[in-house]
C-alpha positions as a Markdown table, in Angstrom:
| # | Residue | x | y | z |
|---|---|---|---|---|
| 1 | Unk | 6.3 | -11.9 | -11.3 |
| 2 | Unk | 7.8 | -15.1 | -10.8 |
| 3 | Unk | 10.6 | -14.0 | -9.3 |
| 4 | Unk | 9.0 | -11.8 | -7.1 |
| 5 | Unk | 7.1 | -14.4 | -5.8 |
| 6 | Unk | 9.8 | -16.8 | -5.2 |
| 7 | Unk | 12.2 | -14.1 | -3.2 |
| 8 | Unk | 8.7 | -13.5 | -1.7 |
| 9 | Unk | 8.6 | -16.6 | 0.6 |
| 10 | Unk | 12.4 | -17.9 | 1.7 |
| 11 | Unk | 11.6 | -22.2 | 0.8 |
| 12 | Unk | 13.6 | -24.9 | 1.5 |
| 13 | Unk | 16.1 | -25.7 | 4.4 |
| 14 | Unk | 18.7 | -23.1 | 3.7 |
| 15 | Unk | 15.9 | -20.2 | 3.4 |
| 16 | Unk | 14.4 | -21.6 | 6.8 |
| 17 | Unk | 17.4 | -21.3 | 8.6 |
| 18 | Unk | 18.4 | -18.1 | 7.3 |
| 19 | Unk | 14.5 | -17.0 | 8.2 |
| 20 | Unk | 14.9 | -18.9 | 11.6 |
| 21 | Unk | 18.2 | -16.5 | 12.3 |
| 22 | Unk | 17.2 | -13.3 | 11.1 |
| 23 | Unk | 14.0 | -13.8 | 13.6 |
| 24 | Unk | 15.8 | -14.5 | 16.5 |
| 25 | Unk | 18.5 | -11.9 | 15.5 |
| 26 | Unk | 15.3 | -9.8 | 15.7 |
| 27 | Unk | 13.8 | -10.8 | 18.9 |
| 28 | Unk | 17.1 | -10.5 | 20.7 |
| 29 | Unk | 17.3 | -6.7 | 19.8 |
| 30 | Unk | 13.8 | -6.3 | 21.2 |
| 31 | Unk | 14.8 | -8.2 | 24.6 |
| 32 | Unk | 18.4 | -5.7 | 24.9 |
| 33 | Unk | 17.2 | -2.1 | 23.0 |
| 34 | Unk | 20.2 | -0.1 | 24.2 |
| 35 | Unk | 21.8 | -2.8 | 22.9 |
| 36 | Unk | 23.5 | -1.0 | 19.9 |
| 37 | Unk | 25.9 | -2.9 | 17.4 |
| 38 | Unk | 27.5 | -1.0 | 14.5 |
| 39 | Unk | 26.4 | -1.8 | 10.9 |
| 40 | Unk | 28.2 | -5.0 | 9.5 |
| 41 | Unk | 29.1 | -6.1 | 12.6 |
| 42 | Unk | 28.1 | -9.7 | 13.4 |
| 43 | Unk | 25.7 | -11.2 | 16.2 |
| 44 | Unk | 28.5 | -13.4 | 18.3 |
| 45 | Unk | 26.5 | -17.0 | 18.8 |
| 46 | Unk | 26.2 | -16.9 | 22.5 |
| 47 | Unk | 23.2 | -13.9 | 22.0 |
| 48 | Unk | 21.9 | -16.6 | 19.6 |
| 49 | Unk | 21.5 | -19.2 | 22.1 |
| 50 | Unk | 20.6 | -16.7 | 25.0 |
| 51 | Unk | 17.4 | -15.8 | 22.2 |
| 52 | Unk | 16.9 | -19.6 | 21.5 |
| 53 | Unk | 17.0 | -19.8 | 25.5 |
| 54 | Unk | 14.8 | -17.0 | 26.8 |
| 55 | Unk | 12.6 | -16.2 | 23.3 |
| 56 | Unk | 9.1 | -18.3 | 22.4 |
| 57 | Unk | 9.2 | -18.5 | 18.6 |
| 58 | Unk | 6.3 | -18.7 | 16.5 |
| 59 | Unk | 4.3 | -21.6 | 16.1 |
| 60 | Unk | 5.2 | -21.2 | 12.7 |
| 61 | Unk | 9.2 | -21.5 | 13.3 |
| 62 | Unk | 8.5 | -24.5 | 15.6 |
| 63 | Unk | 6.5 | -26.3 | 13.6 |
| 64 | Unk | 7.4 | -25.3 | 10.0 |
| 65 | Unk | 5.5 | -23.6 | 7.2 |
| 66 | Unk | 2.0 | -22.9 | 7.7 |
| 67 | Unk | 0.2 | -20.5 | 5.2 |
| 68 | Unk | 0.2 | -17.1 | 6.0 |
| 69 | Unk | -3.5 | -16.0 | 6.5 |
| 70 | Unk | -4.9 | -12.7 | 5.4 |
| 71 | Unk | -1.3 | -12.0 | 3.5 |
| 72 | Unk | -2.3 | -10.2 | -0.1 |
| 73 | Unk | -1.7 | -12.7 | -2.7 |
| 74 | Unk | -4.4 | -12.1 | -5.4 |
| 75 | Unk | -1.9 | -11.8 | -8.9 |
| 76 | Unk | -3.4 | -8.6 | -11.0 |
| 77 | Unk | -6.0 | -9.8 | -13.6 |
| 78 | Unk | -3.7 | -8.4 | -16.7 |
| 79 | Unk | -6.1 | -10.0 | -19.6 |
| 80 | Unk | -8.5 | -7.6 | -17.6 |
| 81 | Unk | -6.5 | -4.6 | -17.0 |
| 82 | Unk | -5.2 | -4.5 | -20.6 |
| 83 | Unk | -8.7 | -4.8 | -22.2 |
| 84 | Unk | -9.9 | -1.9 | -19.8 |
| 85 | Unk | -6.8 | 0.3 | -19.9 |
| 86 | Unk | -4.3 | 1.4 | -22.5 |
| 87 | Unk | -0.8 | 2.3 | -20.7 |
| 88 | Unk | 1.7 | 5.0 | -21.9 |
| 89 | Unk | 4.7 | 5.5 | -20.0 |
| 90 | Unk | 7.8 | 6.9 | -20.4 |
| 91 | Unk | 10.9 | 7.1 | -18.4 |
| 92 | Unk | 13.0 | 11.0 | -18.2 |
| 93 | Unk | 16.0 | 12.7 | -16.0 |
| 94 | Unk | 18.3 | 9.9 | -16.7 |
| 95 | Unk | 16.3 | 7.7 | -15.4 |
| 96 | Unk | 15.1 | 8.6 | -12.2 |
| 97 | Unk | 11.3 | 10.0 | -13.1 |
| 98 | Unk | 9.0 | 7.6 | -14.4 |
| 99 | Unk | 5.5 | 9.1 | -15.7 |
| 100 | Unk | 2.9 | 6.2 | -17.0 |
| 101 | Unk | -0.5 | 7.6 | -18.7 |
| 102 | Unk | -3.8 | 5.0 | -17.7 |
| 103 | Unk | -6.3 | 5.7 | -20.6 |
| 104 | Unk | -9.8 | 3.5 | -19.9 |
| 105 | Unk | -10.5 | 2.2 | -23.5 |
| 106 | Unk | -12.7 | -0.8 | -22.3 |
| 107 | Unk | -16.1 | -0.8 | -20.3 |
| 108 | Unk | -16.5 | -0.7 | -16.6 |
| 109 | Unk | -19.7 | -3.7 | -16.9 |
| 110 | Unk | -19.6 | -6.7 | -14.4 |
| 111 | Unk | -17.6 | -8.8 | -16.1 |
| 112 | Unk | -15.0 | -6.4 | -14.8 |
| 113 | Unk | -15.8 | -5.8 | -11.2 |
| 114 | Unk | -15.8 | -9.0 | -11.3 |
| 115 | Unk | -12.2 | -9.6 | -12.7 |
| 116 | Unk | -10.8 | -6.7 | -10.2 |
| 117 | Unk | -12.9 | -8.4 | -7.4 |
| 118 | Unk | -10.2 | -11.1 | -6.3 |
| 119 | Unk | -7.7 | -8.6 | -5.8 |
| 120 | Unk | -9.6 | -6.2 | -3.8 |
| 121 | Unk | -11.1 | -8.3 | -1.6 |
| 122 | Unk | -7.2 | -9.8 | -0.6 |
| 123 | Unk | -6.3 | -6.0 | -0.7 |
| 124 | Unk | -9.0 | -5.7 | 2.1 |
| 125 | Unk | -9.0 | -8.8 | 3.6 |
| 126 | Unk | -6.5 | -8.6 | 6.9 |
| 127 | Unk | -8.6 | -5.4 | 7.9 |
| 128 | Unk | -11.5 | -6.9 | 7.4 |
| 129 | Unk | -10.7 | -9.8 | 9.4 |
| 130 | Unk | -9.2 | -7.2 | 11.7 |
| 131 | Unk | -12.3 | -4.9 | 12.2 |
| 132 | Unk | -14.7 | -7.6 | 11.9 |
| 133 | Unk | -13.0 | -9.2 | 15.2 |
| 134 | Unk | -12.8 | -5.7 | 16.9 |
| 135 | Unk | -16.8 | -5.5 | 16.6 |
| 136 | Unk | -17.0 | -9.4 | 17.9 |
| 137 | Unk | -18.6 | -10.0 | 14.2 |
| 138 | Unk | -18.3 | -13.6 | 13.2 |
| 139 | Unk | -17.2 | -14.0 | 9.7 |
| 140 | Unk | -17.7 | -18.0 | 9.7 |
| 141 | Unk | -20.7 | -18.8 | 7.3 |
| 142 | Unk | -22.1 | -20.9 | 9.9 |
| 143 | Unk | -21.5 | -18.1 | 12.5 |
| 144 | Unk | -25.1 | -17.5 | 12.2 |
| 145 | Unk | -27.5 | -14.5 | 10.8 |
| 146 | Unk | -25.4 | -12.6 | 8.5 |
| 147 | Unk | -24.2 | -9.1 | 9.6 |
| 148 | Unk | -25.5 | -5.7 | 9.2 |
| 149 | Unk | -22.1 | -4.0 | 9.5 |
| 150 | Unk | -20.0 | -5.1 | 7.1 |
| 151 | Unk | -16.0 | -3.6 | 5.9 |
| 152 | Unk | -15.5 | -2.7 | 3.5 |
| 153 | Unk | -19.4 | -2.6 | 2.1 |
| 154 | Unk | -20.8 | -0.1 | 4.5 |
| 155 | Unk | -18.5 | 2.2 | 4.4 |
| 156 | Unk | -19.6 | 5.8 | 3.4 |
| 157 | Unk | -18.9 | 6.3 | -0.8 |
| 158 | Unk | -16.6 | 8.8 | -0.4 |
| 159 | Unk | -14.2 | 6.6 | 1.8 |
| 160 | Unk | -15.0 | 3.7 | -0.3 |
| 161 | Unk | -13.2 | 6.1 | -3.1 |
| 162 | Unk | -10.2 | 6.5 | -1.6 |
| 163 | Unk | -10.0 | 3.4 | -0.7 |
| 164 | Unk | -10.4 | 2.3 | -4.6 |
| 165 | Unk | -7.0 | 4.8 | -5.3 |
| 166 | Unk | -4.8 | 2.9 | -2.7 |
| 167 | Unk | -5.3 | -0.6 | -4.1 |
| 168 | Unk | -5.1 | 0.8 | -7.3 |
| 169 | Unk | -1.8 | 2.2 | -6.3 |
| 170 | Unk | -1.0 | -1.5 | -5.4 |
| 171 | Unk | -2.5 | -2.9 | -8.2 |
| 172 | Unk | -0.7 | -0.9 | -10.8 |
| 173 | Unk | 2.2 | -1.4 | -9.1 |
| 174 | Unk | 2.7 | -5.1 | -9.5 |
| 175 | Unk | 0.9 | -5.0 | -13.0 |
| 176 | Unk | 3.1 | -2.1 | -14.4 |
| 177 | Unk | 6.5 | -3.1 | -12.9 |
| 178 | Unk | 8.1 | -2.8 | -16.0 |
| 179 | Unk | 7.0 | 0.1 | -17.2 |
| 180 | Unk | 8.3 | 2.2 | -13.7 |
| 181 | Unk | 11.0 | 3.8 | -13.6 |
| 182 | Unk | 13.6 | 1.0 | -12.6 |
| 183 | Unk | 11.5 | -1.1 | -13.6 |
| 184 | Unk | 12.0 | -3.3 | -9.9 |
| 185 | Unk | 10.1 | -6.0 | -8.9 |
| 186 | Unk | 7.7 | -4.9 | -6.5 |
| 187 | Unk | 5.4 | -6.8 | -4.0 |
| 188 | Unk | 2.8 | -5.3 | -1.7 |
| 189 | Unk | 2.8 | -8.3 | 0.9 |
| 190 | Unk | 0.0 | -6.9 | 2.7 |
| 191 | Unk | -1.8 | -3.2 | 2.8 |
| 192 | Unk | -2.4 | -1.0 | 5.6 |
| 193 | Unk | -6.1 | -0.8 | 6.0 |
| 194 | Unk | -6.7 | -2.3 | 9.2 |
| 195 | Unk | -4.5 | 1.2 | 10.8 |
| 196 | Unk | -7.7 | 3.5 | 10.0 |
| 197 | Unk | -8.5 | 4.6 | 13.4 |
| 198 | Unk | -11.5 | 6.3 | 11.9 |
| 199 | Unk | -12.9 | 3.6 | 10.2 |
| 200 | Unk | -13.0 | 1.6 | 13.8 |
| 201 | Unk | -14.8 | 4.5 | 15.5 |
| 202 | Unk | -17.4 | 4.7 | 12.5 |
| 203 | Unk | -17.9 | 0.7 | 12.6 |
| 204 | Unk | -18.4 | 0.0 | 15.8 |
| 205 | Unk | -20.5 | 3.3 | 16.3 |
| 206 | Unk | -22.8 | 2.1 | 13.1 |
| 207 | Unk | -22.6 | -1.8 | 14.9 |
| 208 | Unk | -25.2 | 0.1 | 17.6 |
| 209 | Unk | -27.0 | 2.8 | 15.9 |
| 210 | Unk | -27.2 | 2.1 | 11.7 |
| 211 | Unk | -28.4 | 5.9 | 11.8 |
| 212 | Unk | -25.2 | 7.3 | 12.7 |
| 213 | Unk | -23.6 | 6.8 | 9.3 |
| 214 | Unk | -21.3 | 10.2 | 8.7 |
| 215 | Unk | -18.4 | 10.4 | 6.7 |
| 216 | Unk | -15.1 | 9.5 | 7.5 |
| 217 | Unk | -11.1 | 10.9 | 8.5 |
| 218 | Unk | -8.7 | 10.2 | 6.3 |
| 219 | Unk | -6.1 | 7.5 | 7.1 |
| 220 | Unk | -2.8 | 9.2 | 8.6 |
| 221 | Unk | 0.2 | 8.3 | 7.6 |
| 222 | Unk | 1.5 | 6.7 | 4.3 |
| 223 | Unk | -1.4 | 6.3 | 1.4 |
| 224 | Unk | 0.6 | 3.2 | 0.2 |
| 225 | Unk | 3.7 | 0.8 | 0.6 |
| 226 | Unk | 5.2 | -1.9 | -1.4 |
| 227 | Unk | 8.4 | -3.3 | -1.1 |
| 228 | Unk | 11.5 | -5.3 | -3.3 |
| 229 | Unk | 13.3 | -7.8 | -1.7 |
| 230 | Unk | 17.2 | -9.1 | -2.8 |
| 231 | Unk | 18.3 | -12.8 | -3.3 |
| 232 | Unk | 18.3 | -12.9 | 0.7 |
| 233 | Unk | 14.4 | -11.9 | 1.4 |
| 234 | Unk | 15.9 | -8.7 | 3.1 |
| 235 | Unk | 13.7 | -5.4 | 1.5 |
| 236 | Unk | 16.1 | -3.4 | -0.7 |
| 237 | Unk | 13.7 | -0.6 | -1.9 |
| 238 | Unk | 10.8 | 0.5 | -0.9 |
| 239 | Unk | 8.0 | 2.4 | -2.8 |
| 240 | Unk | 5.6 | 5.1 | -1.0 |
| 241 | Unk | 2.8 | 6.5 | -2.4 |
| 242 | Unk | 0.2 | 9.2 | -2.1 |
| 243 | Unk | -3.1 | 8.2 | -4.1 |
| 244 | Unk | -6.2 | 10.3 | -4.5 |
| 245 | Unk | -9.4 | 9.9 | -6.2 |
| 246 | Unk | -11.2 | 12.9 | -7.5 |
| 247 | Unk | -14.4 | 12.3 | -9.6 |
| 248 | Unk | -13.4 | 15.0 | -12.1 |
| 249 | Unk | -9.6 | 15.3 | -13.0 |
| 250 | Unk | -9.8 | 19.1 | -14.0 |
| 251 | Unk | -6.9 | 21.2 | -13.8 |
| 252 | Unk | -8.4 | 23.1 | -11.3 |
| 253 | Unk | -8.6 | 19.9 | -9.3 |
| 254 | Unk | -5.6 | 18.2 | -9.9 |
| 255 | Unk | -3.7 | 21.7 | -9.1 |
| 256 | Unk | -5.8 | 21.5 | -5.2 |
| 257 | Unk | -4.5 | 17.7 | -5.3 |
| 258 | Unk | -0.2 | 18.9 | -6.2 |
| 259 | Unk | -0.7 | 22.4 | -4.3 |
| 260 | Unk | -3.3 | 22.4 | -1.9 |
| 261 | Unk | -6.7 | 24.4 | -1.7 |
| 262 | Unk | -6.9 | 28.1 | -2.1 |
| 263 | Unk | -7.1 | 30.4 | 0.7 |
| 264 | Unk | -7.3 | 33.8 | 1.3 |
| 265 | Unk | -4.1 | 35.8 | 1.9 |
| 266 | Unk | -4.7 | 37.8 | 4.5 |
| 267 | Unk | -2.2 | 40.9 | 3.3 |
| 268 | Unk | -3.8 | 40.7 | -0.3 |
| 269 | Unk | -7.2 | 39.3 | -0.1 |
| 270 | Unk | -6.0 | 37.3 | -3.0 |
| 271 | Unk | -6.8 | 33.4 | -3.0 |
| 272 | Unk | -3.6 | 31.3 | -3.1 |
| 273 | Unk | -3.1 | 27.7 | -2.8 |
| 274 | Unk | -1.9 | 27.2 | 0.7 |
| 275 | Unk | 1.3 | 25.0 | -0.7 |
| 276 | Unk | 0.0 | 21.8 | 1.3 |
| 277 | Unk | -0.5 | 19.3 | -0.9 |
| 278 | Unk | 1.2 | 16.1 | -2.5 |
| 279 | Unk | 4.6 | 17.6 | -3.1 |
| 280 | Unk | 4.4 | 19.2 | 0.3 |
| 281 | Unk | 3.7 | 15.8 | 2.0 |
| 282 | Unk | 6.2 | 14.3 | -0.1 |
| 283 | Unk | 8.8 | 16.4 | 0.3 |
| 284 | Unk | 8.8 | 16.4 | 3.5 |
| 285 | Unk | 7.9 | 12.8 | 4.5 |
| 286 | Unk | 11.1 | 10.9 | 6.5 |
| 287 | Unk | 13.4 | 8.7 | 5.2 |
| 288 | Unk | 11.8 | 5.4 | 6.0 |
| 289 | Unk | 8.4 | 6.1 | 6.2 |
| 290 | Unk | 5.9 | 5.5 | 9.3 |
| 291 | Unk | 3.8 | 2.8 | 6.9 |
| 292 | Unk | 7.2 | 0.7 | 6.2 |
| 293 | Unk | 7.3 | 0.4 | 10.1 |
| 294 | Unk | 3.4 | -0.7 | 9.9 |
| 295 | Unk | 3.9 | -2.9 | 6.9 |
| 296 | Unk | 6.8 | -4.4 | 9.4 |
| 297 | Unk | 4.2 | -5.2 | 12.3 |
| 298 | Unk | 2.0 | -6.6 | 10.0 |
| 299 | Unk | 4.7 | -9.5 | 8.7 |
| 300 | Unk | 6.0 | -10.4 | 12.1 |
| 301 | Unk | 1.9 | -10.9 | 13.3 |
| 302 | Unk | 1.1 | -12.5 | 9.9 |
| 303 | Unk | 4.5 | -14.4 | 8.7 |
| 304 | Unk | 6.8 | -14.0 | 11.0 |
| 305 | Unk | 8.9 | -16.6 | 9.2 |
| 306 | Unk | 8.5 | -16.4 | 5.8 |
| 307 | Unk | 9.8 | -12.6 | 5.9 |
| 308 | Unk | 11.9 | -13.0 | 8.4 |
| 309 | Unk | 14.4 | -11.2 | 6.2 |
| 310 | Unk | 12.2 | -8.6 | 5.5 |
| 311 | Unk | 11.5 | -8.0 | 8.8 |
| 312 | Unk | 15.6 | -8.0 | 10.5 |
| 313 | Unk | 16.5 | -5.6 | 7.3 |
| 314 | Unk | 14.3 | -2.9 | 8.5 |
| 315 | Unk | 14.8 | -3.9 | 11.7 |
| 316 | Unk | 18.4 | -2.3 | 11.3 |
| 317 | Unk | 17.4 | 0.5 | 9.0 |
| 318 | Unk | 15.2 | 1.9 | 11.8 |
| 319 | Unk | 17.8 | 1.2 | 14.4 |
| 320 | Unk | 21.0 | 2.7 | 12.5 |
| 321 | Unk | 22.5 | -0.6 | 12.3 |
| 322 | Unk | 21.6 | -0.8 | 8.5 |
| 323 | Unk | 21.8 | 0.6 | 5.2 |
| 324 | Unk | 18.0 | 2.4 | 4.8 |
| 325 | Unk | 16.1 | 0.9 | 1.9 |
| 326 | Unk | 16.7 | 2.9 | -1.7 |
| 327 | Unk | 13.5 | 4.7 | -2.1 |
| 328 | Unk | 11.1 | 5.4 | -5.2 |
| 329 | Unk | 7.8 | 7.9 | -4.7 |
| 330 | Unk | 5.1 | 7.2 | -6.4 |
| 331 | Unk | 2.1 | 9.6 | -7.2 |
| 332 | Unk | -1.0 | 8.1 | -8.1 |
| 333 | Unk | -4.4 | 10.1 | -9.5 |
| 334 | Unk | -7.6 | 8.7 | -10.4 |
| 335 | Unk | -10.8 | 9.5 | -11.9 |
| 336 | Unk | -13.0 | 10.7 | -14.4 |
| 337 | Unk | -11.4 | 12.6 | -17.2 |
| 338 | Unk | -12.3 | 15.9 | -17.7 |
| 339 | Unk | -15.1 | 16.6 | -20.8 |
| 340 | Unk | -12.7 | 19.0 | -22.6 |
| 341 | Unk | -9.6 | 16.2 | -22.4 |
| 342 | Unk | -8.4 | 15.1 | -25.6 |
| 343 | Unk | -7.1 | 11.8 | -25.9 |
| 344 | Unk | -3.1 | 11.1 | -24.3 |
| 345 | Unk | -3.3 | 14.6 | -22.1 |
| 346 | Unk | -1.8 | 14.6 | -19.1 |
| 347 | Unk | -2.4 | 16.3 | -15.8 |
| 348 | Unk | 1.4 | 16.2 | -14.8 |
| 349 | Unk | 4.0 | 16.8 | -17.0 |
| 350 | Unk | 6.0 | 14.1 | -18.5 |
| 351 | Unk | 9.1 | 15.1 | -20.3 |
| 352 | Unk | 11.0 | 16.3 | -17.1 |
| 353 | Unk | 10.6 | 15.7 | -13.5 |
| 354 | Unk | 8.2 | 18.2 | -11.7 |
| 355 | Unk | 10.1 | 21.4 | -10.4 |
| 356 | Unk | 8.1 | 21.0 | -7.0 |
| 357 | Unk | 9.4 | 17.6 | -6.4 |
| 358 | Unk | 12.9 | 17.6 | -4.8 |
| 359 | Unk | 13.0 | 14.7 | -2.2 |
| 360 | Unk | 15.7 | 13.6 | -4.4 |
| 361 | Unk | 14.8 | 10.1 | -5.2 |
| 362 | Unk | 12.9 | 8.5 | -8.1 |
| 363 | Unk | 9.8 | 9.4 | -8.8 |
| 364 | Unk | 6.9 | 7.6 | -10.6 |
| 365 | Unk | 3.7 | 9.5 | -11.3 |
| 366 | Unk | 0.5 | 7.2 | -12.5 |
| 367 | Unk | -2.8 | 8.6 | -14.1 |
| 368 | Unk | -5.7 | 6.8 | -14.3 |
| 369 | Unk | -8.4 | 8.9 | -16.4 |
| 370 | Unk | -11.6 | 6.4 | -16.2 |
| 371 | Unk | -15.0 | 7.0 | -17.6 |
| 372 | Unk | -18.0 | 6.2 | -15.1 |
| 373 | Unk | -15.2 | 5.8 | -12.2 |
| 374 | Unk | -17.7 | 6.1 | -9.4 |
| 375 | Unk | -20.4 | 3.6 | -10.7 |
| 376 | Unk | -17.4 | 1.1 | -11.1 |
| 377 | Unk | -16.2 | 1.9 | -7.8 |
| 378 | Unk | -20.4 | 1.8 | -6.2 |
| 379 | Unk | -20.4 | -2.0 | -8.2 |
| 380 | Unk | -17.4 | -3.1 | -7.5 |
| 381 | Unk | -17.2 | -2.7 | -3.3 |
| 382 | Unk | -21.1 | -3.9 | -3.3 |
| 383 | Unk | -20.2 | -7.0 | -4.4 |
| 384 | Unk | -17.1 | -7.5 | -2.0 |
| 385 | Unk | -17.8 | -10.8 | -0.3 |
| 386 | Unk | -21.4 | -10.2 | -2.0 |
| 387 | Unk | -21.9 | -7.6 | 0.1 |
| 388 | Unk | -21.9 | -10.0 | 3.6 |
């Protein structure tokens, strides 16, 4: 990981100037959008002063680094993860299809919810900060009385679920690295939480009546993104991922997860799974992703500078004027195992890559089989800021 964190953040003069470049590169592209340069082609220096001329920078860029707040930068508690879960991975089809097996062999007891609880509350923290603003909720503690609608505590239990499976995907992600397939540094610099329309309409509607509570719409879009960066900071691959929770990993529900639920066909009368589920979203999903775009947004308003980089490379891969990001998907399930699971089964075959899947890049699929998944999950988001 330390070399993840250190292409992270571009340090020192030389990464401050190329930073300083790539955001004015950047802004200038914003200011002149049928402005359309072909890839490789330089930026001549007189757009370069025009941007220094006619663009406000950052405080951060005029002033120099400042920590970037509500940035995710909680490390995964490995002594924690490897006393609660024992990993089995394998890599297949020459290397492209990773499949790693999550067996729970410790206990789900305070000691760790309160291990995991560091990462999950920086996994939740810019939307937090982000919703609690929306609702004109002070989060100072000397703001005054503490308040009654809180994210991610109040939430409803089934969306506090899925919300478990999407920092897990993150979680495993950095804590796993080597055993996926490529085994590439990854880095989730920030997650996409605070994009939850839903959860906005279901805050601020509970902020005036605490009797409205209902459930909640999924999030749309991409479950997960994390990203790995080259010697320059610019992002070089990306990983997406779909992650879903179900309370009992059966067959029968894992099949609803890959396929979709069954409906009746109307010539037969016959139940069929309607074909939309995981691989169908998959297979189908763009190039670069709507939640790399998102996860783009989010650096220039949080650290404009120090992924500056990051920002220009996918600048250019949305544009045309750029090589688009190698890709890896990742699947992630969690949940309870099923009572008739014997020990090292898996829901989704190993040995070769998944017939269904053909997106045509690397694949990594992740199980998580827990024991008592919920009652971790009811312990752990209660005690989330302590619950304030």
């Amino acid at each position: 990981m330390a070399s993840a964190d250190k292409a992270r953040s571009p340090s020192g003069q030389a990464g401050c100037v190329t930073a300083r470049r790539s955001y004015l590169i950047t802004s200038v592209r914003r200011m002149c959008p049928f402005h359309r340069l072909s890839s490789g082609v330089a930026y001549s220096s007189h757009l370069i002063q025009l941007a220094l001329s006619t663009v406000q920078l950052p405080p951060s860029l005029e002033s120099g680094r400042q920590k970037a707040m509500s940035l995710h930068t909680a490390p995964p508690p490995m002594a924690a993860l490897q006393a609660w879960l024992k990993a089995l991975g394998s890599i297949e089809n020459e290397g492209n299809y990773g499949h790693l097996l999550l067996e729970q062999v410790g206990v789900c007891d305070d000691a760790l919810a309160a291990a995991l609880r560091p990462y999950f509350e920086s996994a939740h923290l810019d939307a937090r900060e982000y919703f609690h603003r929306q609702l004109g909720i002070d989060l100072h503690p000397d703001g005054g009385r503490a308040a009654e609608v809180c994210y991610p505590n109040c939430l409803p239990e089934t969306a506090k679920r899925g919300l478990f499976g999407e920092v897990m995907a993150g979680l495993v992600t950095e804590a796993y690295q080597s055993e996926f397939v490529g085994s590439h540094q990854w880095i989730v610099p920030i997650f996409l939480f605070r994009n939850h329309d839903d959860v906005e309409n279901y805050l601020w509607a509970l902020k005036a009546d605490p009797g409205r509570a209902r459930e909640i719409y999924g999030r749309h879009g991409t479950d997960f993104v994390g990203i790995s960066l080259d010697a320059a900071g610019e992002v070089a691959r990306m990983i997406v991922g779909e992650c879903k929770w179900r309370r009992n990993l059966t067959e029968s529900a894992v099949a609803s997860l890959l396929y979709g639920p069954k409906v009746e066909n109307e010539e037969t009368g016959e139940l069929e799974r309607d074909g939309k589920g995981i691989w169908y979203e998959i297979n189908r999903d763009s190039p670069i992703p709507w939640g790399l775009r998102q996860l783009q947004r989010l650096l220039e308003l949080k650290d404009p500078e120090g992924y500056a980089s990051a920002i220009y490379s996918i600048d250019r891969a949305v544009l045309g004027d750029g090589a688009k990001p190698e890709r890896t998907d990742m699947v992630l399930i969690v949940g309870n195992g099923a009572k008739r699971r014997d020990e090292g089964d898996c829901l989704i075959g190993w040995e070769e890559l998944p017939v269904d899947y053909t997106a045509g890049y690397a694949l990594q699929v992740v199980e998580v089989i827990l024991k008592g998944g919920e009652e971790l999950i009811a312990k752990l988001y209660s005690s989330l800021w302590r619950g304030t």
